[in-house]
FIKOLZA-1660 file (N, C-alpha, C; in steps of 0.1 Angstrom, whole numbers, plus 5000, padded with zeros to 4 digits):
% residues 124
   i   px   py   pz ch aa at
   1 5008 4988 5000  A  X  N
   1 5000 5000 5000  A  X CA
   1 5009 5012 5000  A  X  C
   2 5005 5025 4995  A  X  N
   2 5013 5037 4991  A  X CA
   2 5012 5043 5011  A  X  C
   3 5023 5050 5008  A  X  N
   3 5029 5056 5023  A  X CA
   3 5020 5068 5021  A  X  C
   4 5024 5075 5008  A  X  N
   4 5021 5089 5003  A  X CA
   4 5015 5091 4993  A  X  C
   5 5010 5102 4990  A  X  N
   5 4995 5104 4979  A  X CA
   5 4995 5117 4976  A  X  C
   6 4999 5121 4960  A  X  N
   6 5000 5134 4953  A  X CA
   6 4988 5133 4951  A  X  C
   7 4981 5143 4950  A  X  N
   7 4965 5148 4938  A  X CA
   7 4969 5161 4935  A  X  C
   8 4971 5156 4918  A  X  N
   8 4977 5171 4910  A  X CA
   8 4962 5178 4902  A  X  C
   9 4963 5185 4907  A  X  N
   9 4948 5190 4900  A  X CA
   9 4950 5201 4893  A  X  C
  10 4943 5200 4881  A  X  N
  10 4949 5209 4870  A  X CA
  10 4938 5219 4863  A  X  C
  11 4924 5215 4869  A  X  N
  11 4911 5219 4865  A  X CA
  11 4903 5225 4872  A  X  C
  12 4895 5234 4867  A  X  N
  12 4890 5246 4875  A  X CA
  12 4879 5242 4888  A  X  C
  13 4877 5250 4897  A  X  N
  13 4867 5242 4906  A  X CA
  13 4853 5241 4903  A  X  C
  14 4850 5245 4894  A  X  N
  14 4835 5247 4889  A  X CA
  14 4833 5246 4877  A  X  C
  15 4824 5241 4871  A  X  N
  15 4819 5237 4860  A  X CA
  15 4821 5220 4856  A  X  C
  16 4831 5213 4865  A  X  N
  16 4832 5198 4856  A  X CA
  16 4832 5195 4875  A  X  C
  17 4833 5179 4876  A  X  N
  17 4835 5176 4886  A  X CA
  17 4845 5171 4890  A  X  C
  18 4856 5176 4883  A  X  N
  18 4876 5169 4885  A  X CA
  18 4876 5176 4900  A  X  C
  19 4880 5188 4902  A  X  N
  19 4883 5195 4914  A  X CA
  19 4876 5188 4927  A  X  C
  20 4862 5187 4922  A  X  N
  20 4856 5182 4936  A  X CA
  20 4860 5169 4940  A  X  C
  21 4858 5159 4933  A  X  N
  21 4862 5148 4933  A  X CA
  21 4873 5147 4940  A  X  C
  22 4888 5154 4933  A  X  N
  22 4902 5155 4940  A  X CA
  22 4899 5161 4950  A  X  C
  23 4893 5165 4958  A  X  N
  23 4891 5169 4969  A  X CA
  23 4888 5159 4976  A  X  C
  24 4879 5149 4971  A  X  N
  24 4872 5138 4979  A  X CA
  24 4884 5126 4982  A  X  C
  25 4891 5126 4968  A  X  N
  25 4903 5119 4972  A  X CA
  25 4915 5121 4983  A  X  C
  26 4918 5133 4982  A  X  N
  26 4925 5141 4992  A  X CA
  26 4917 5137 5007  A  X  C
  27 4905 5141 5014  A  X  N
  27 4903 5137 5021  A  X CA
  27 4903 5121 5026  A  X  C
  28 4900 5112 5017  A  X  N
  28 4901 5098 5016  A  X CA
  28 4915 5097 5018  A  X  C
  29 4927 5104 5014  A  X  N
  29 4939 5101 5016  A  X CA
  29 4944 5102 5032  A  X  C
  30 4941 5115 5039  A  X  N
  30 4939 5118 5051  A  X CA
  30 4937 5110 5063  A  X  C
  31 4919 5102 5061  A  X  N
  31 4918 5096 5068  A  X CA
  31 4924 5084 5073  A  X  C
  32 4929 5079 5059  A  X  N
  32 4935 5064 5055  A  X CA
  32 4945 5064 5060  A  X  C
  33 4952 5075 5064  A  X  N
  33 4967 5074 5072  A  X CA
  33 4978 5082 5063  A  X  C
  34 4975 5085 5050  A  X  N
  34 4985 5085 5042  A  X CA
  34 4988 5098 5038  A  X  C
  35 5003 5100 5041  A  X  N
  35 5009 5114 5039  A  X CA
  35 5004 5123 5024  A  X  C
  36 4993 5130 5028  A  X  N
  36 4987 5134 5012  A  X CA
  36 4990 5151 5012  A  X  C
  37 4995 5154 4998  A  X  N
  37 4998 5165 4994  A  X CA
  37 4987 5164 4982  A  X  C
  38 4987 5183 4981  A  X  N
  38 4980 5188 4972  A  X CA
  38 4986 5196 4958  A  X  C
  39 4990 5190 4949  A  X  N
  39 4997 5202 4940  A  X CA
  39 4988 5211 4927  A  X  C
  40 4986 5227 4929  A  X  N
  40 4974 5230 4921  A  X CA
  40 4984 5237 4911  A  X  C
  41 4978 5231 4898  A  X  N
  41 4987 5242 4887  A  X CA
  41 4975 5240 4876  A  X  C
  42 4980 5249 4863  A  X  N
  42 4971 5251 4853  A  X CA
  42 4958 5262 4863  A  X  C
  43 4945 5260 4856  A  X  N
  43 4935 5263 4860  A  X CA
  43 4932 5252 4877  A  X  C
  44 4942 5249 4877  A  X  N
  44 4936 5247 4894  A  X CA
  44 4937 5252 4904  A  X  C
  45 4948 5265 4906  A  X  N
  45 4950 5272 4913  A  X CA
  45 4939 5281 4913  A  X  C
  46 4930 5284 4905  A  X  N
  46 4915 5285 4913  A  X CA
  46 4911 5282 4923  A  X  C
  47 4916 5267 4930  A  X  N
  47 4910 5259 4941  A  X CA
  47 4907 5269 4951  A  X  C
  48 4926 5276 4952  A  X  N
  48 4923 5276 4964  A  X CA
  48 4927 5293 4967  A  X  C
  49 4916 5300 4957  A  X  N
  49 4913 5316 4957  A  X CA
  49 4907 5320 4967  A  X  C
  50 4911 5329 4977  A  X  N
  50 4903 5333 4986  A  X CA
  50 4892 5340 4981  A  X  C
  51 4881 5340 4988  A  X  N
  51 4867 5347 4991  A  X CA
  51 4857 5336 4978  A  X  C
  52 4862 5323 4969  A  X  N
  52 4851 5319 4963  A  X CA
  52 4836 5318 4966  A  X  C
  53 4830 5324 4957  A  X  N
  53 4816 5325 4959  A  X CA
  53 4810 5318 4949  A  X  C
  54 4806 5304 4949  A  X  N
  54 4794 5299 4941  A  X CA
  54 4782 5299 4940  A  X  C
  55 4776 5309 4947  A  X  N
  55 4762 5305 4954  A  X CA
  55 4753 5311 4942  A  X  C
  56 4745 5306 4937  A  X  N
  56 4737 5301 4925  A  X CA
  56 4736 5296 4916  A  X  C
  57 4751 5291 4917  A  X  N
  57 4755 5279 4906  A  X CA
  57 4753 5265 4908  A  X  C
  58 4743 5265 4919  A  X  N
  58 4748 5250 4924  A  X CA
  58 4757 5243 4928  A  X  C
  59 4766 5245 4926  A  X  N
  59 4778 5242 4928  A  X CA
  59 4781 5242 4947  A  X  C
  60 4792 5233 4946  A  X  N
  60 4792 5234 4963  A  X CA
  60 4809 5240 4964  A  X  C
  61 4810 5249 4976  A  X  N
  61 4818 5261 4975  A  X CA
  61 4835 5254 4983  A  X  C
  62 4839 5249 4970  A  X  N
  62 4850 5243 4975  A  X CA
  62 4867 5245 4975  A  X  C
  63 4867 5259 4976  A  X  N
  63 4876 5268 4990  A  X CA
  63 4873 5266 5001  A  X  C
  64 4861 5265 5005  A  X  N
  64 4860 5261 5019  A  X CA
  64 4865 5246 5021  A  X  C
  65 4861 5237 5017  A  X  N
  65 4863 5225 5016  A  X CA
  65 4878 5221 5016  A  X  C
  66 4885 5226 5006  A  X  N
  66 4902 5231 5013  A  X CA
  66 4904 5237 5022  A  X  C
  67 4903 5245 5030  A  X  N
  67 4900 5251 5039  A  X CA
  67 4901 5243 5050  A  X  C
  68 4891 5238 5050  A  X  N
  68 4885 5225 5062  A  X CA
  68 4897 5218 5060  A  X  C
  69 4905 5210 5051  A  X  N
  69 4914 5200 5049  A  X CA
  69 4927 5205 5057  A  X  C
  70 4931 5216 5052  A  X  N
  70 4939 5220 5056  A  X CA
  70 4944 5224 5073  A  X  C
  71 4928 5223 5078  A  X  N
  71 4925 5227 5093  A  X CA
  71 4926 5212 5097  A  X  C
  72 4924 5200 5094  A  X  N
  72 4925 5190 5105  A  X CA
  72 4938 5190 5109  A  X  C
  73 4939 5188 5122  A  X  N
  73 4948 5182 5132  A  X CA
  73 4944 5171 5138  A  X  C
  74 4941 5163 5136  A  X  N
  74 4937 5153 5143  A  X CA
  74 4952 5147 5147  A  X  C
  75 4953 5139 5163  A  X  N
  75 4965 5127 5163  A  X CA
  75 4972 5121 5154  A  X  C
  76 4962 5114 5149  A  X  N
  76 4969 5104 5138  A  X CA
  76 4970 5108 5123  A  X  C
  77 4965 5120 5123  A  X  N
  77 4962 5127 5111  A  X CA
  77 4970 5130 5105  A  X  C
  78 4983 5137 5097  A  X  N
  78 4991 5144 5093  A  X CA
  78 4984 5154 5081  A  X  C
  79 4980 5169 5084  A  X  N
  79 4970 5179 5077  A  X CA
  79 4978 5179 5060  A  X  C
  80 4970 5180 5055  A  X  N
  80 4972 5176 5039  A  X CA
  80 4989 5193 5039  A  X  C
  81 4991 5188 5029  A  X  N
  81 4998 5197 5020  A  X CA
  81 4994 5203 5009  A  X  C
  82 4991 5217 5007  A  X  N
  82 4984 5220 4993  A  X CA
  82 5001 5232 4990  A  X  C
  83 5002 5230 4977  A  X  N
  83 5013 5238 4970  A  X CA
  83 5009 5242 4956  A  X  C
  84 5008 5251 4954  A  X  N
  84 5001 5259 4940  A  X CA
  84 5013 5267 4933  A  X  C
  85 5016 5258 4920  A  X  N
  85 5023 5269 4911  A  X CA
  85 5022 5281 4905  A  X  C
  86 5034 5289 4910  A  X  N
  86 5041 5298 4906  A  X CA
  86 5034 5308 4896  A  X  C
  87 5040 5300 4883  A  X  N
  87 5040 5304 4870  A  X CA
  87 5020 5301 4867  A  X  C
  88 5017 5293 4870  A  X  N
  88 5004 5287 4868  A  X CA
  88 4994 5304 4877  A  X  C
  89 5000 5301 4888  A  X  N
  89 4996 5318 4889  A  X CA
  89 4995 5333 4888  A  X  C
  90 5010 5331 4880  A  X  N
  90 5013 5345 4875  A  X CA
  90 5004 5343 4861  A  X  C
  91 5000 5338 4850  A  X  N
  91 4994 5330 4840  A  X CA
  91 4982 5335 4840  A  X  C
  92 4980 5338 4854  A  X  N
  92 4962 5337 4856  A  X CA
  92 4959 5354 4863  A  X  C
  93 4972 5358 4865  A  X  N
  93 4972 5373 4872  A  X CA
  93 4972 5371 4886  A  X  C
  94 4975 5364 4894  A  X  N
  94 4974 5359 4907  A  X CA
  94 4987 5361 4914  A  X  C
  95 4987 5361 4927  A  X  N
  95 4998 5356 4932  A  X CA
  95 4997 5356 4947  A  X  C
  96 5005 5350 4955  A  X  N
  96 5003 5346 4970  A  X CA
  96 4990 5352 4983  A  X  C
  97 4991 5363 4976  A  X  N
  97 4984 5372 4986  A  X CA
  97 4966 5371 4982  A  X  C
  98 4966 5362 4968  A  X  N
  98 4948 5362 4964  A  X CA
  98 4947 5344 4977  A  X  C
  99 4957 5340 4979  A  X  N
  99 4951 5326 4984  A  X CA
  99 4945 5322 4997  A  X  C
 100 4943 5315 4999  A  X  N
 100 4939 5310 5013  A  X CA
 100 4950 5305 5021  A  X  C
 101 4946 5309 5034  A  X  N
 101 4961 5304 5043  A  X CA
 101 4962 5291 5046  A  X  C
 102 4974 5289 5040  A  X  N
 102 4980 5277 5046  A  X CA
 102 4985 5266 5031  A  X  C
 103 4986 5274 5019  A  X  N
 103 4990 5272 5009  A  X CA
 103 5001 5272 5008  A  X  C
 104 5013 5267 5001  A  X  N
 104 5024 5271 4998  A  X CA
 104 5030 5270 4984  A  X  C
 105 5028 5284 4977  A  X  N
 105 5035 5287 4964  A  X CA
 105 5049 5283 4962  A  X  C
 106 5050 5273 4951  A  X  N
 106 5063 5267 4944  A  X CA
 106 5064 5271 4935  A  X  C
 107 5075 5270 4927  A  X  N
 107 5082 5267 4914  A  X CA
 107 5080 5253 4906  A  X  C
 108 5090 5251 4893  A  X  N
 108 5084 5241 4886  A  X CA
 108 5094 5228 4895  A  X  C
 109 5108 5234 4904  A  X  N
 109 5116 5223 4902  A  X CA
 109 5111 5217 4916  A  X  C
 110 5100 5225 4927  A  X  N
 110 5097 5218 4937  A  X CA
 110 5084 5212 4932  A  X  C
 111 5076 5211 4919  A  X  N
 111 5064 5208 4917  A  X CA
 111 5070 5194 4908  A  X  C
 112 5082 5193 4904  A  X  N
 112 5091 5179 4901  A  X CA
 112 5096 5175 4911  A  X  C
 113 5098 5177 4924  A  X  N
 113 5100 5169 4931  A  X CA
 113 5092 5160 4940  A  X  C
 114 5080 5168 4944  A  X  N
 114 5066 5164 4952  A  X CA
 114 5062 5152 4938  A  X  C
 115 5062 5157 4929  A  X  N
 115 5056 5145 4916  A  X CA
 115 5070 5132 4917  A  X  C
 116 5078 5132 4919  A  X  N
 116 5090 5121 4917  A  X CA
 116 5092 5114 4932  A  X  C
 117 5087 5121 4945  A  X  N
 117 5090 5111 4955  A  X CA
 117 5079 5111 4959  A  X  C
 118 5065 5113 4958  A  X  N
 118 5051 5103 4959  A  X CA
 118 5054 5094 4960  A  X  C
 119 5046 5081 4966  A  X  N
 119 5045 5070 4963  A  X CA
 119 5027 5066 4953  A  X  C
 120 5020 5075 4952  A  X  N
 120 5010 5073 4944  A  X CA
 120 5007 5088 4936  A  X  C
 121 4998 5089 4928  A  X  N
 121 4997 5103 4920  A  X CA
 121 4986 5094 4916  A  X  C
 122 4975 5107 4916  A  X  N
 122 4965 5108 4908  A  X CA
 122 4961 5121 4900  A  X  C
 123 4954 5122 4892  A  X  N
 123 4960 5136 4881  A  X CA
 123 4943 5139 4876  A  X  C
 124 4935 5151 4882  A  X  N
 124 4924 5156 4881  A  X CA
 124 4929 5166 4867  A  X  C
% end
């Protein structure tokens, strides 16, 4: 069984159901024991834009839902890692100060390293 668990999400939080989904995985990684990071690049650094408002889309408002992930402490828990590229946010007019706390903005050669010592990857 994998130690550790990448979810690279690369797709916006609204409109398809990739984002939410890797969210659901992400939490599933958490509970299970396993050291899970989050890496957001392309249009996924959306995820985790502060003040997201969905409310009439249906849609369910999932900045908070990072949010929450981010917040467990539990004992046995180890709280996820979310890291959002760089370039992927400059791309988009963004940068550290649009995000939610407890993010941590990389480059390409730390978003090749979190991808090459995983022991699993899944790719939203």
């Amino acid at each position: 069984m994998a130690k550790s668990l990448c979810v690279l999400i690369r797709r916006a939080p609204y409109g398809t159901i990739h984002a939410a989904e890797a969210l659901r995985l992400v939490n599933g990684g958490l509970v299970n024991g396993l050291k899970t990071v989050a890496v957001l690049i392309h249009d996924g650094v959306y995820l985790a834009k502060q003040g997201q408002n969905p409310r009439g889309t249906g849609w369910t408002p999932l900045g908070q839902a990072l949010e929450e992930c981010l917040q467990i402490k539990a004992r046995d828990i180890e709280p996820v890692q979310v890291y959002v590229h760089r370039p992927s946010l400059a791309a988009r007019q963004m940068d550290a100060q649009d995000l939610i706390l407890g993010t941590e903005v990389v480059e390409d050669d730390v978003v090749a390293q979190i991808l090459v010592g995983s022991d699993s990857l899944a790719v939203f």
